[in-house]
C-alpha positions in Angstrom: 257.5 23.3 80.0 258.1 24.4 83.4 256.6 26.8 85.7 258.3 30.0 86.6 257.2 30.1 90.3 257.5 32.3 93.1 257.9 29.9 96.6 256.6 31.2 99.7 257.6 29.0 103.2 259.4 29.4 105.9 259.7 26.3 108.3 261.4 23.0 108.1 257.8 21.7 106.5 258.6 24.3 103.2 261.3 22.7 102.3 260.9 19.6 100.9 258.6 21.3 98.4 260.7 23.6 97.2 264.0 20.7 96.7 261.3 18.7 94.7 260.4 21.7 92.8 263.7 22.9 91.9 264.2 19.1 91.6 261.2 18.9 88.8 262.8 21.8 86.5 260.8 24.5 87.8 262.2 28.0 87.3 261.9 29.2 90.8 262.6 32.9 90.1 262.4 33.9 94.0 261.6 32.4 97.6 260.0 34.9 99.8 260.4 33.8 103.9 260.6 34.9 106.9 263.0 37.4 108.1 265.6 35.7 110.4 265.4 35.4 113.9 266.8 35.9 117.4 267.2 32.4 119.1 268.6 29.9 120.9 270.8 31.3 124.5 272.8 33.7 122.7 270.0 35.2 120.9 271.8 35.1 117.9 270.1 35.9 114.1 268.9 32.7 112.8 268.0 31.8 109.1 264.3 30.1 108.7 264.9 26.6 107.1 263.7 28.0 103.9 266.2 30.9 103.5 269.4 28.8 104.6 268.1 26.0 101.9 267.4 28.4 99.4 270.2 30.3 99.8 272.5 27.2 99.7 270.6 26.3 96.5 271.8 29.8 94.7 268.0 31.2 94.8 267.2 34.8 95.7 265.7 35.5 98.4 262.9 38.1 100.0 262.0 38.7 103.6 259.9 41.6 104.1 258.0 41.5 107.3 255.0 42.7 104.7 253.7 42.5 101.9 251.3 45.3 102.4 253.9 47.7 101.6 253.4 49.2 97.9 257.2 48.7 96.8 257.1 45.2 97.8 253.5 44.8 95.9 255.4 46.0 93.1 259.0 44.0 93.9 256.9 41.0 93.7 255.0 42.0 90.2 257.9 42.3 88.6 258.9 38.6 88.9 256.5 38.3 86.3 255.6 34.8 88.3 253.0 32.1 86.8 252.7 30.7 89.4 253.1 31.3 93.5 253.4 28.4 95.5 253.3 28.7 99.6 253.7 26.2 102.2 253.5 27.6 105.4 254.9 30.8 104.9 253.3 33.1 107.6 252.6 35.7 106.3 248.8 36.9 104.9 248.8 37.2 101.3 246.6 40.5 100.2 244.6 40.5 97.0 247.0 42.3 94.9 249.5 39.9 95.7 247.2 36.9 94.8 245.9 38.1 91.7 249.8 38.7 90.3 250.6 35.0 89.4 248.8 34.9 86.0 248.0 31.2 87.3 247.1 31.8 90.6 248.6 30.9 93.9 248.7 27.4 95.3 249.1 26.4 99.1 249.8 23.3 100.5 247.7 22.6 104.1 248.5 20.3 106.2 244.5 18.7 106.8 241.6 17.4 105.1 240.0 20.6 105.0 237.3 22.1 105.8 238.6 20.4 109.3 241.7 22.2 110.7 241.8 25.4 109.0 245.1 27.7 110.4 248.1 27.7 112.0 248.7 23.9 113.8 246.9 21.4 111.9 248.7 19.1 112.6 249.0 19.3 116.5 245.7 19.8 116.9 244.9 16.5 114.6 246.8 14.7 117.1 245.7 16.6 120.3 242.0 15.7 119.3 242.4 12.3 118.9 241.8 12.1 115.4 242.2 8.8 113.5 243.1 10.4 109.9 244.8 13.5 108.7 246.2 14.0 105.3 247.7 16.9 103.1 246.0 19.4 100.2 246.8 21.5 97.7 244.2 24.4 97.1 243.7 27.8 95.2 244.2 30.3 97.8 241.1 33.2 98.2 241.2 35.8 100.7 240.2 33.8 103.6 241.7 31.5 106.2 242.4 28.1 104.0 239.0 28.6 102.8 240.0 27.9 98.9 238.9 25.5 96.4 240.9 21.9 97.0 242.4 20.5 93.9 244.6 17.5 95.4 244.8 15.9 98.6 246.2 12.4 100.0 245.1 10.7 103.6 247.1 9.5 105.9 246.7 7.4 109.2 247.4 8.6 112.0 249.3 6.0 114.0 248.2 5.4 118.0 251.5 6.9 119.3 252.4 8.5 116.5 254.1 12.2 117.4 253.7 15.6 115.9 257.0 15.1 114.7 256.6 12.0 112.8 253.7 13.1 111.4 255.5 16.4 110.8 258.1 14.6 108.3 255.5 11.9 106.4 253.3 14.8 105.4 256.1 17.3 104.4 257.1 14.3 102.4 253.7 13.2 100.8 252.9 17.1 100.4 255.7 17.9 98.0 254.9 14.8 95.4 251.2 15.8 95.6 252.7 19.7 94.8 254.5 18.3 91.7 251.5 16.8 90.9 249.4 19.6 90.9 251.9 21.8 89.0 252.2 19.0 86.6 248.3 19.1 85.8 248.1 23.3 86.2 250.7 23.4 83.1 248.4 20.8 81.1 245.4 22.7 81.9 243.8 20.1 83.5 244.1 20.9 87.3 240.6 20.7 88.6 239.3 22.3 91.7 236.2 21.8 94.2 235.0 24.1 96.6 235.4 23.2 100.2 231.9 21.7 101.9 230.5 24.2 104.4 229.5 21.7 107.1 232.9 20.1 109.3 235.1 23.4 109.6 236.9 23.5 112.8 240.2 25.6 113.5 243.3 24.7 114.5 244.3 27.8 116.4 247.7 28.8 117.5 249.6 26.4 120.1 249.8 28.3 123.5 252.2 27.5 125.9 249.1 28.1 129.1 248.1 24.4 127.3 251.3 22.9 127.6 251.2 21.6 130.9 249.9 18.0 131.4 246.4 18.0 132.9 245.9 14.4 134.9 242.8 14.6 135.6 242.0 14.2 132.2 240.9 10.5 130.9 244.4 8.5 130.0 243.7 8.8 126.3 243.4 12.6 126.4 247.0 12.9 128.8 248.7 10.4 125.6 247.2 12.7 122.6 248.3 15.7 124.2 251.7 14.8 125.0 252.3 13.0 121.6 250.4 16.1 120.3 253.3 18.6 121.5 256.5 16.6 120.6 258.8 17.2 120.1 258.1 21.1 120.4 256.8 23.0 122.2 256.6 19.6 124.4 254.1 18.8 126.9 255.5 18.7 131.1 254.8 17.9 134.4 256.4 19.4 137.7 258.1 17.4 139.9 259.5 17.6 143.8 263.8 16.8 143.5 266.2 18.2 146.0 263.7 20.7 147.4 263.0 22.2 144.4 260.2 22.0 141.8 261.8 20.9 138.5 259.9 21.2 135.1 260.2 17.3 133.3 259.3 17.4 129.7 257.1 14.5 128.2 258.2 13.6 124.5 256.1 10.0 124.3 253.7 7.9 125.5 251.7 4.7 125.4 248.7 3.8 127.0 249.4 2.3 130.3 246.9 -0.1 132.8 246.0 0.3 136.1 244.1 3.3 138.1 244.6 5.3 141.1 245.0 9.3 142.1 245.5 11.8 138.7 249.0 12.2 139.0 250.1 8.9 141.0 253.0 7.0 139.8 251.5 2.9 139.7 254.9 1.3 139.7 258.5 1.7 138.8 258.4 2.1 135.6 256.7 5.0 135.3 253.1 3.9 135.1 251.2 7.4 135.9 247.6 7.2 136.9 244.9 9.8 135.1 241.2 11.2 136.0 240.6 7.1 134.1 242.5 4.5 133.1 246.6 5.0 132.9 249.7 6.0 131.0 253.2 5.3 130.7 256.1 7.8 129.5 258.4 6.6 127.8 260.8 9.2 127.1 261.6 12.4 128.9 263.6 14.8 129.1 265.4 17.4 132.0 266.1 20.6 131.8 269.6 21.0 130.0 269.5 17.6 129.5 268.9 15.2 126.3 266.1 13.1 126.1 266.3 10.1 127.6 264.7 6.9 127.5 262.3 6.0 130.4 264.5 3.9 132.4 268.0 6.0 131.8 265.6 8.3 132.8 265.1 7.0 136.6 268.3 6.2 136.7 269.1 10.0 137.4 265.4 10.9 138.9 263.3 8.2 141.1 260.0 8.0 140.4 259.0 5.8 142.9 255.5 4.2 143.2 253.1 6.2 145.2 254.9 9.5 143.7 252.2 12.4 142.7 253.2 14.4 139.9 252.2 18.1 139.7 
């Protein structure tokens, strides 16, 4: 029989869950999200990814900035749930709104917790140099992703694989394993563990004070850092062009050879020296501009050997 669920996401991550959900037969009776937003240069109201897929799909749809708000508490009793299922949804979830699902709630984390509990697994996964990440479905508590885990699958974390890719294959793998654990919650036969208590670290908000690239760091730390922020919020350098200062985005990168001054282009081809060892970027991108590959790229911008990057 299926589930009659209450889905709660908001990015572009949420949504393949909720199509294989409504894909499975579930009765979602409401998606709560995000209220929209100003963006882009006319600052005009934008759906979140959720809303304008949910709304497409004919599903009703909630965004209250709260859910600490009585009337909502109630609103969301009366969908008389099973089950709520939340991927990403950014909001905190208070204890009467936990206990209303007669089954529970269920979030999907992008981690092998205990290690990355918050808001950017993901980046940070990258940004740290870690070999393996995965995805997990657990029985939300109270606490930051501090629930019992009752499904998870790995996944390898390639050497110049981006946020972005990594983004997509766990969005991907993360709605099957949901499924799955839906599948097994209406059996009965979803089982549980509690998290270990040694091996939590936090993977805190993405600021953009961290977004600049850093050469002096070792060559491995400059590629994880700028594979770590693509494609947003994007990792940059500064340089000199026409007497002015112009900010150059960096969306990949491989590990380069050669050494010399943090900072110092090493050839033509955009070879850039760090505190050890080198990289090379491989595609940038201009204010305004697209991105471009990295010799289109000096085909508008020299980057001439012996150039210092700020």
């Amino acid at each position: 029989m299926p589930l009659r669920i209450v889905f709660m996401g908001t990015p572009d991550f949420s949504v393949p869950c909720l199509s294989e959900l409504i894909g499975a037969g579930h009765d979602v009776a409401c998606v709560y999200t995000q209220p929209p937003r100003a963006a882009g240069r006319g600052q005009k109201q934008r759906l979140s990814p959720v809303h304008a897929y949910a709304e497409n799909a004919g599903l009703p749809v909630v965004t209250t900035p709260t859910l600490k708000d009585p009337h909502e508490q109630r609103g969301f009793s009366s969908l008389e749930a099973e089950v709520a299922v939340v991927v990403a949804y950014g909001l905190i979830l208070p204890k009467i709104i936990l206990d209303a699902p007669k089954l529970g709630c269920l979030n999907l984390h992008a981690s092998l917790l205990p290690r990355w509990r918050g808001a950017a697994p993901i980046q940070r996964a990258i940004m740290a140099g870690d070999a393996e990440t995965g995805v997990m479905v657990m029985r939300m508590g109270e606490g930051l992703d501090t629930g019992p885990v009752c499904l998870a699958e790995q996944k390898v974390i390639g050497p110049d694989e981006t946020a972005g890719e990594l983004h997509d294959a766990l969005a991907r793998t993360g709605a099957d394993l949901m499924v799955r654990a839906l599948a097994a919650l209406e059996r009965g036969s979803l089982e549980c563990s509690e998290q270990p208590l040694e091996g939590v670290t936090y993977a805190s908000k993405l600021e953009k004070s961290e977004t600049r690239i850093d050469w002096s760091r070792s060559a491995r730390e400059v590629h994880n850092h700028i594979r770590g922020l693509s494609p947003f919020p994007g990792a940059w350098f500064e340089l000199e062009a026409q007497d002015r200062l112009e900010r150059i985005k960096v969306l990949r990168s491989t590990l380069g050879e050669g050494d010399g001054q943090p900072g110092e282009a090493l050839d033509d081809h955009l070879t850039i020296a760090c505190g050890s060892g080198s990289v090379r970027l491989t595609h940038l991108q201009r204010a305004g501009k697209k991105t471009m590959g990295g010799d289109e790229f000096l085909r508008g911008l020299s980057i001439s050997t012996g150039t210092r990057l700020a």
